[in-house]
N, C-alpha and C positions, 0 to 999 in steps of 0.2 A: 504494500500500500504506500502510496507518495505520500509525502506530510511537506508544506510548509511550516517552518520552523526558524527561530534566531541561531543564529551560530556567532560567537564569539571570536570576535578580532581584536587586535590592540593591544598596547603596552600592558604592564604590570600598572595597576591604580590609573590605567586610563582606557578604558573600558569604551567600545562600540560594535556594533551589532552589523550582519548580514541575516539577512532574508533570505532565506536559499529551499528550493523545492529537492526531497532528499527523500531516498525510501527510508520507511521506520525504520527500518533493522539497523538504519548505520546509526552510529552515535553522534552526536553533534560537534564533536572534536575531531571527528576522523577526520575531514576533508572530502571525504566522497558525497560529492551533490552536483544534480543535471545541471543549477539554473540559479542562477544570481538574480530576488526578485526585489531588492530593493535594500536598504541602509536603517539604521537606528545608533543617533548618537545619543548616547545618555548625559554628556557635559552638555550639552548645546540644548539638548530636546528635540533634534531635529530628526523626523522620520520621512523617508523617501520609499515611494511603494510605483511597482510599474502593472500601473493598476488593471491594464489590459491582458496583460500576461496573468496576473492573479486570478484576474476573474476565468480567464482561457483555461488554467489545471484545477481550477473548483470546479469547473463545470465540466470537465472531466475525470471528476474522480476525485482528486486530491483533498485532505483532509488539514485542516491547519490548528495550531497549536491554540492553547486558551491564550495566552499571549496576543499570539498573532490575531486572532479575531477579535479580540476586544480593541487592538491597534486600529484593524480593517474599520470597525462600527465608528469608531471614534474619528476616521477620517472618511467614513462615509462612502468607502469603495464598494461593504455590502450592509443590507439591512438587518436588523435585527435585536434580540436581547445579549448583553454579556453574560460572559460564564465567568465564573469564579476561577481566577488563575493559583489559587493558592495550596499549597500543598495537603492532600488528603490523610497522608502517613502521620502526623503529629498534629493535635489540638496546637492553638496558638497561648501563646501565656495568661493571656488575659482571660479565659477559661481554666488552665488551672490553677489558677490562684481562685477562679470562682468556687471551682471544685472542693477545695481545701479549707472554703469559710462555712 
């Protein structure tokens, strides 16, 4: 299955992002991905999407990251609700400290 997904570029403490369309199976460090679909700088805030090609491998299939669509909704390439990007494996702290009173 294709997933767009962030892949990590950049210095050490200076972090920015590629957009790259990738089968699942590879890991996001490996380097194996078809298609370079756009940027994400996190100093700047600036996000680049090439929105024609995105919508091109959703509408064939492709599947994209809770990241990536709440990106997408937020710049209005497609419509819809957000998902929840945050991790499912651990409660956040603010719960267990509710847990414990």
């Amino acid at each position: 299955m294709l997933k767009i997904r962030l892949q990590r570029v950049g210095r050490k403490n200076d972090s920015s992002f590629r957009v790259v369309l990738t089968d699942s199976k590879n890991s996001a460090k490996s380097g194996k991905f078809k298609e370079i679909l756009g940027s994400y700088n996190l100093k700047s805030g600036e996000v680049l999407f090439k929105a024609d090609r995105i919508k091109h491998w959703i509408s064939n299939g492709a599947q994209t990251s809770a990241t990536i669509h709440n990106f997408l909704i937020h710049q209005k390439v497609i419509d819809g609700k957000k998902k929840n990007a945050l991790s499912k494996k651990s409660p956040t702290k603010a719960r267990k400290e509710l847990k414990k009173a």
